[in-house]
C-alpha positions in Angstrom: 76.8 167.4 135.3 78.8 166.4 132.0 78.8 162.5 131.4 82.5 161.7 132.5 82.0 164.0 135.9 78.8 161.7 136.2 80.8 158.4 135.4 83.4 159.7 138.1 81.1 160.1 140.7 79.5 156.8 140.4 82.7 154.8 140.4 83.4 156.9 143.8 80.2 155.3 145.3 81.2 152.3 143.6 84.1 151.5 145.0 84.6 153.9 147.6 87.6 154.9 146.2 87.9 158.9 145.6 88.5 158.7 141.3 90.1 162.1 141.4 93.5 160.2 142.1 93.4 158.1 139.2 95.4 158.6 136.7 93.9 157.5 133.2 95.9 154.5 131.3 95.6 155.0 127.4 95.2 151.3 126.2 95.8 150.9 122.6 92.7 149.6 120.2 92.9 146.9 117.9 93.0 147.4 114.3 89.1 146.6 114.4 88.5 148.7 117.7 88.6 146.5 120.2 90.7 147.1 123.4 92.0 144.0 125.8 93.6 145.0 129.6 94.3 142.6 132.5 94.6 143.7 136.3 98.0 143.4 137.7 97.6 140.1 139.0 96.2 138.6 135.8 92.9 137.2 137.3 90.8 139.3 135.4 91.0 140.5 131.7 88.3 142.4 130.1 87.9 143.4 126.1 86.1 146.3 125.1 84.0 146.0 121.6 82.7 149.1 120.2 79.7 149.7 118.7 79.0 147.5 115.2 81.6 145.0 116.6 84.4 143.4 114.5 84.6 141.5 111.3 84.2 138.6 113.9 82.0 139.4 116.6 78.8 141.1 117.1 77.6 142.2 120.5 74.1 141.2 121.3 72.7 144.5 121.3 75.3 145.9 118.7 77.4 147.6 121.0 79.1 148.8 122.4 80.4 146.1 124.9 82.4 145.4 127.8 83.7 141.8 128.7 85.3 140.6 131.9 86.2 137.2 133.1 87.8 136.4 136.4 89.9 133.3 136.5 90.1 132.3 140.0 88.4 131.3 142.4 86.1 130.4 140.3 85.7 131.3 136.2 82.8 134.1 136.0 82.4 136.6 132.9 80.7 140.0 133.3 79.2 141.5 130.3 78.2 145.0 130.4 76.3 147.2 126.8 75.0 150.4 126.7 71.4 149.9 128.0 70.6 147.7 131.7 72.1 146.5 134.2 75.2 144.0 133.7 75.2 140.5 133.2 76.9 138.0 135.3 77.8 134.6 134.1 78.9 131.9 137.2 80.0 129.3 135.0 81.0 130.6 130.9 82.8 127.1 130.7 86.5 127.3 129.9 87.3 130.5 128.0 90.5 132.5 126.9 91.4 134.7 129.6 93.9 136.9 130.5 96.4 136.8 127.9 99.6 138.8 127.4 98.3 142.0 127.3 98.7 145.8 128.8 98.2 146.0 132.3 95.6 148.4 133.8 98.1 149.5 136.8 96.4 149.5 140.2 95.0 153.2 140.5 94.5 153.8 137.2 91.7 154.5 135.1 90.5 153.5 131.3 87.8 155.3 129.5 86.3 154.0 125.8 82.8 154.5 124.6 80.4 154.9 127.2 82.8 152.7 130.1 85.4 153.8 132.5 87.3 151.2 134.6 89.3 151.8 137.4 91.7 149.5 139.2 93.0 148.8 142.9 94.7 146.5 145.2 90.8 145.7 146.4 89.4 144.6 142.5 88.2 146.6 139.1 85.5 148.5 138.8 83.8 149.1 136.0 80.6 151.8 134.9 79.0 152.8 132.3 77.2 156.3 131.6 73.7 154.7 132.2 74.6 154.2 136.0 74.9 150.5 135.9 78.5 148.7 136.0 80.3 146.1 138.4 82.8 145.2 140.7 85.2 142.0 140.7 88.1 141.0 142.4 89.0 137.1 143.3 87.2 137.3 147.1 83.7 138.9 145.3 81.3 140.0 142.1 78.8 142.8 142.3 76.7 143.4 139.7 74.3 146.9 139.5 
């Protein structure tokens, strides 16, 4: 099964959602690579790092990376790489979130690296070709 097929089928037992209706959202990069989306309701933003980083931020494990942070009900940041599960963090402290940038429209989908996203009236979902990946929305977080 090729890799996005893969990726599409997971995010279907993810969210329980069939992915076939989801149109993909082409999100421009950053002069350095990185991409930044919110959900509709700007509660949750995420930027995407490729791999190396940027002339000002390295990911952990060198990329590439995926970032979310939920603003409310509570502040939590999701960060998923290439290898192992995702990590959640229940309390990041104040950060930036959620600026003014492109929406991911609720059914839509965004691919970069190894990550798709896809996002609905219920939360985003986010995978990554390894298997592992996350849901948040403002009522929960799951983390695989």
């Amino acid at each position: 099964m090729p890799a996005r097929a893969a990726v599409a089928a997971i995010l279907a037992l993810f969210t329980w959602l069939p992915v076939a209706h989801a149109a993909g959202q082409d999100i421009p990069a950053s002069a350095e690579g990185q991409v930044e989306f919110n959900t509709p309701s700007g509660n949750i933003g995420c930027i995407y790092t490729p791999a190396g980083g940027t002339g000002t931020y390295e990911p952990q494990d060198g990329g590439p990376e995926l970032s979310c942070s939920r603003v409310s009900p509570s502040y939590v940041t999701i960060i998923l790489g290439p290898k192992g599960p995702a990590t959640l963090i229940k309390n990041p402290g104040e950060q930036p979130c959620c600026g003014d940038v492109t929406r991911l429209a609720y059914g839509n989908s965004w691919s970069a690296g190894p990550f798709t996203c896809q996002s609905s009236t219920k939360g985003l979902t986010c995978i990554g070709i390894n298997g592992h990946g996350f849901f948040i929305s403002k009522a929960k977080v799951t983390v695989k």
